[in-house]
N, C-alpha and C positions, 0 to 999 in steps of 0.2 A: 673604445670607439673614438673619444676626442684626441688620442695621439695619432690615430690613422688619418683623422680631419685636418690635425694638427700639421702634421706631414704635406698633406696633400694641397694646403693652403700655402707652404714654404716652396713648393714646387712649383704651384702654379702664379706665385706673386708678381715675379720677374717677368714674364709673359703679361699678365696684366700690366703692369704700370707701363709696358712697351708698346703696348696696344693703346692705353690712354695719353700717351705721349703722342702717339703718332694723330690720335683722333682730334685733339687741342690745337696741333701746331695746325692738323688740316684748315679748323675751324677757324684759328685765327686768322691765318693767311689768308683764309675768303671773305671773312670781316674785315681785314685790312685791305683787301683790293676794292671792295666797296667803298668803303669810307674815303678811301683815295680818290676813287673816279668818281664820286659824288663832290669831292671838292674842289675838282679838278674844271669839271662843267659847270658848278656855281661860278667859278672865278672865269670861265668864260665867258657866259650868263653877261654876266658883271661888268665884263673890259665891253662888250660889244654895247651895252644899252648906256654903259658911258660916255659911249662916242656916237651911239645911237639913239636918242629917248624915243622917240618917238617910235619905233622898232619891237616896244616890246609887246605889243598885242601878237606880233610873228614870232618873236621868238617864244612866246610862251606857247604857241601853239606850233612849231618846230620839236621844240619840246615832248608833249604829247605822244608827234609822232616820231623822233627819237624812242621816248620810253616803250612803245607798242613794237619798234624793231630792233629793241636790246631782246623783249621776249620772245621773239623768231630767233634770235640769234645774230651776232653782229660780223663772225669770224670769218674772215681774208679781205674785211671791206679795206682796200689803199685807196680812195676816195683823194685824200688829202695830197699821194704823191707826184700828181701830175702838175701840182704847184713846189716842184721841187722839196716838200718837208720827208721825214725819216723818222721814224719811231724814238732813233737817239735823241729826236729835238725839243722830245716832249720828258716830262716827269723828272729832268735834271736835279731836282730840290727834293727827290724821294730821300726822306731821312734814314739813315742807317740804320739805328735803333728799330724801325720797323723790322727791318731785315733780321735783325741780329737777336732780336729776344725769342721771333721763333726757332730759329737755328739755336739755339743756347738751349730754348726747353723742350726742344727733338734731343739733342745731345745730352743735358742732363736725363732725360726719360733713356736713350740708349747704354749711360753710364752707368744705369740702377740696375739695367736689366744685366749687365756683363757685370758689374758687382757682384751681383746675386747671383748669377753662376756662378761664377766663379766662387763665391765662399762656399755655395755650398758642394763643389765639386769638390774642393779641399779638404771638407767637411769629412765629405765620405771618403777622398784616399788617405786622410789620418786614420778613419776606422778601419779601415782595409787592411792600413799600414799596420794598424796596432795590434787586429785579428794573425794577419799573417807572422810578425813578429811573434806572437804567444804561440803559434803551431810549431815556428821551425824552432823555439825553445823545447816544446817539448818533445819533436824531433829528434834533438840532439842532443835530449836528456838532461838540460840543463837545468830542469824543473818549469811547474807551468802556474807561474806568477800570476795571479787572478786580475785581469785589465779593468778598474774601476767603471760599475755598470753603470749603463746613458739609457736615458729612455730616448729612442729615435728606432727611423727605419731598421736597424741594424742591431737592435735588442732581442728578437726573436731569435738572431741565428746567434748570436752570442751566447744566448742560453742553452741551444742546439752543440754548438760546439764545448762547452763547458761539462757537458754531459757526456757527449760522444766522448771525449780523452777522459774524463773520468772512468767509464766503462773500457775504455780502453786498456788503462792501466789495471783495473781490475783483472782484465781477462789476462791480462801480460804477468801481470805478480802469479794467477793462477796456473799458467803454462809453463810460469820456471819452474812454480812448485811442483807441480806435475815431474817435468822432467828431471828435477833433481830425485823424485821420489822415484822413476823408472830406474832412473841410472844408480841407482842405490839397491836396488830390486836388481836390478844385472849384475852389481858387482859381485854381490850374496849369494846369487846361482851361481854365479862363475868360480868363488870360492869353493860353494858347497859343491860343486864338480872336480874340482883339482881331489880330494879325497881319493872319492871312490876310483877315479882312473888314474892314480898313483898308489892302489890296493891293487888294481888289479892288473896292472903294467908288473907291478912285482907276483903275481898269480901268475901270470902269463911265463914269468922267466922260470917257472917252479918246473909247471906244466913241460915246458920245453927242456929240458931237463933229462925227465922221469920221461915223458911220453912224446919225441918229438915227433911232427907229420904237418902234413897241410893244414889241418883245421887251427892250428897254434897261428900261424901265418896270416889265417884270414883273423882270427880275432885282434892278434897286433895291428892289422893296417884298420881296424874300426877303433880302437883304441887310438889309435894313431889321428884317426878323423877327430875324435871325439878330444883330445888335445889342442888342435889346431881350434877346435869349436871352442874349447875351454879359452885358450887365449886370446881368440876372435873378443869371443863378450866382455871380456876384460877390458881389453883394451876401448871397444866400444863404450863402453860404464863410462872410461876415464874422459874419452873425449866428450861425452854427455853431460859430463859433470866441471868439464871444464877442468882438468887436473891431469890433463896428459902434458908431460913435459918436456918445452918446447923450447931452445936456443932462438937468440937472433944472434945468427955471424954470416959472415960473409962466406957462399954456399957456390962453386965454382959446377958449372951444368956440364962439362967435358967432365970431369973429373966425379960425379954422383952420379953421370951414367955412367961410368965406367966400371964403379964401385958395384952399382945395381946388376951390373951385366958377371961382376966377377961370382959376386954371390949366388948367383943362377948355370955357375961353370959348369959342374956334374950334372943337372938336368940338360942344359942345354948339349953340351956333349952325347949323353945318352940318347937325345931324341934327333943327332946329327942336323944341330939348329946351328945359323951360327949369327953374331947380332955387330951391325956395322955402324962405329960411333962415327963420324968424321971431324975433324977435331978445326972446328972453326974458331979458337982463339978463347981468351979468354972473357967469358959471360958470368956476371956473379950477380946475386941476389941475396936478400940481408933472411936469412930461415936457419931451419935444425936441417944439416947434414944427414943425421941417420936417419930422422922420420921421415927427408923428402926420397932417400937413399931405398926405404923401405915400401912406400909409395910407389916409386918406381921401379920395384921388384916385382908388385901385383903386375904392372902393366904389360911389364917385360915376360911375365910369365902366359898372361892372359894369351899375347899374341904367340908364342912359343909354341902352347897349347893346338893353337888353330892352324899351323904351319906345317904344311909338310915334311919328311924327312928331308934333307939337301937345303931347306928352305933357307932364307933370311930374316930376321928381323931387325929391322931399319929403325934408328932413331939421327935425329937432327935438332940443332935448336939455334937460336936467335934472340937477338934483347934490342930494344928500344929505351929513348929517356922512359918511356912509360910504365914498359912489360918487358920480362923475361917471357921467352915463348920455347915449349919444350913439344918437338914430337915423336910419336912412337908408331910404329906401323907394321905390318905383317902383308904377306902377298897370298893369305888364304882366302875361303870366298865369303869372310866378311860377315856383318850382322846380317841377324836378322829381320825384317822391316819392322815386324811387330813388339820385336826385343828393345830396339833403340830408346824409347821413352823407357824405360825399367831400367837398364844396364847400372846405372850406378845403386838402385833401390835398396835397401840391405835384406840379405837371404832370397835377390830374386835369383832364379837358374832361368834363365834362356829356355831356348830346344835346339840351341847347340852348346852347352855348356858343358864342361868336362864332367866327365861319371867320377862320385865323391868329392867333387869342390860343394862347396856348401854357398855359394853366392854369399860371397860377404869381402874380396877382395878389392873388387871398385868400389865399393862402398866405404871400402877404407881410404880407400887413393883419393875420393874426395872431399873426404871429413879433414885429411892432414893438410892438402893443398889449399883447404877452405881456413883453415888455423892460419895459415900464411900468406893471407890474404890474396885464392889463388881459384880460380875455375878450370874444370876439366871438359869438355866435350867428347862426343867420341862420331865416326861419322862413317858411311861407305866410302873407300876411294873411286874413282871414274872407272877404272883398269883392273879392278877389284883389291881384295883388303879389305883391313880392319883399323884404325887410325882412330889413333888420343891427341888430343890437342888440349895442351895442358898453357894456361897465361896465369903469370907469377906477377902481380902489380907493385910496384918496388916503391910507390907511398899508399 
């Protein structure tokens, strides 16, 4: 309770002493006009009964009635101007000093009070300053240096925020823990999977063999699913865990889509797709060749997927000092409204997703883009389609 009094008394001082400044200098200056115009009519008094003695029973009672119309009020009397005098011809010998010592202790009282702001505004953006400093260190993980505690306004949220990154970190050490522990639980399934469906990929060839027909055909292409699933989660474990590995070289975007488009040659052939790079010069960005190569293998496929026979699939790209910019597009009728928030999710399927994809391809395209410091969007065209907008930021 005395540090809130305590406060509240530093707050309000500066206002005071500005307020008692101003109340002094009023008072003086009306004690000083007094005192003047009382010595001003003695010495009137004075010159007249000098030169008049016998006068003074009139002027003392002039007097009298002078004093009874100071208290009505005396203001706009020119009385005296129609004998030529002036306000300037009076009070010439008013001493400066009067002037000045009220003016001095208005302005010292004005200089305490902007003092006193001012220190204590500084006060508080040093704490601001020191608050803020300790967040963006721990921010930027530079560690979170404990700012020597002050008892002031500014003690309660210091302990506020001392806590909060505490708990903060806590929950952050617990979250990688976590995920190290999923992504180690993925990789272990994904192992314990390679087994049994390289037992039975060799079954299968036994089978077909001895007893070939349809039913051999459909269990290879679920074998075959159940492959792609085995190295989907694998590969997910590694990015999870932070040990999927990744080049920085110089990654030319004509030249990785190209790559992307050759590797989709037989599908794309087969499904009478056909994908148009147009080759705007040379665009590079500092990543892994194969994994961005393989990234855009998902996309290239996705759109492939949703295109009709005859169709095309369009890709384009662009760089800035900023960003590489890479796009992909198809002219099918595009997502779906409710799909668009999900699309990258991992294992989500659509309700127009291809029968036996397992939803985990965009999911990959933007874990890899995300390693190389990269965002994907995806969006409807105007004219319909399906469009990746993939930004590569090159610091």
């Amino acid at each position: 309770m005395s540090e809130k009094w305590r406060q509240k008394t530093l707050l309000i001082f500066p206002f005071a002493v500005l307020a008692a400044g101003m109340i002094l200098t009023s008072a003086f200056f009306l004690h000083t006009y007094r005192q003047i115009a009382f010595e001003h009519t003695s010495a009137l008094c004075e010159t007249i009964l000098a030169n008049v003695p016998e006068a003074e029973p009139q002027v003392l009672e002039a007097l009298k009635e002078y004093h009874s119309l100071t208290e009505k009020g005396l203001s706009g009397n020119g009385y005296l101007g129609k004998y030529g005098y002036r306000a300037d011809d009076f009070c010439r010998g008013f001493p400066l000093g009067t002037v000045l010592f009220p003016i001095l202790c208005f302005l010292a009282a004005a200089c305490a009070f902007a003092a006193g702001t001012f220190l204590s505004r500084r006060k508080n953006r040093e704490r601001i300053a020191g608050l803020t400093e300790y967040l963006e260190k721990v921010n930027t993980g530079a560690g979170g240096t404990l700012i020597p505690t002050q008892e002031d306004e500014y003690s309660h949220l210091q302990d506020e925020i001392y806590k909060t990154v505490t708990a903060l970190y806590q929950t952050r050490e617990a979250a990688v823990a976590a995920k190290r522990n999923f992504a180690e639980n993925l990789a272990n399934i994904a192992h314990q999977l390679k087994t049994p469906i390289t037992a039975a990929f060799l079954s299968l060839q036994l089978m077909e063999r001895e007893i070939p027909g349809a039913c051999a055909e459909q269990v290879k292409q679920q074998l075959n699913r159940l492959n792609r699933l085995e190295e989907s989660l694998l590969m997910l474990s590694k990015i999870d865990a932070g040990t999927l590995p990744l080049k920085r070289e110089a990654v030319d975007l004509y030249t990785v889509l190209n790559l992307a488009a050759d590797n989709l040659s037989d599908l794309l052939r087969k499904n009478h797709i056909s994908v148009a790079i147009p080759e705007n010069g040379c665009m590079e960005f500092a990543g892994d060749l194969e994994w961005t190569m393989e990234a855009l293998i998902n996309l290239l496929k996705n759109c492939m997927e949703h295109s009709s026979p005859g169709g095309v699939v369009h890709c384009d790209y662009a760089g800035n000092p900023l960003y590489v910019e890479i796009r992909v597009w198809d002219d099918g009728a595009g997502f779906d409204a409710e799909d668009l928030p999900h699309l990258f999710d991992r294992f989500y399927r659509g309700r127009r997703g291809t029968p036996g994809g397992i939803g985990i391809g965009l999911a990959l395209a933007r874990s890899i883009f995300a390693l190389q410091n990269g965002t994907i969007t995806a969006c409807n065209l105007q004219n319909g389609g399906a469009c990746f907008e993939i930004r590569i930021y090159r610091h």
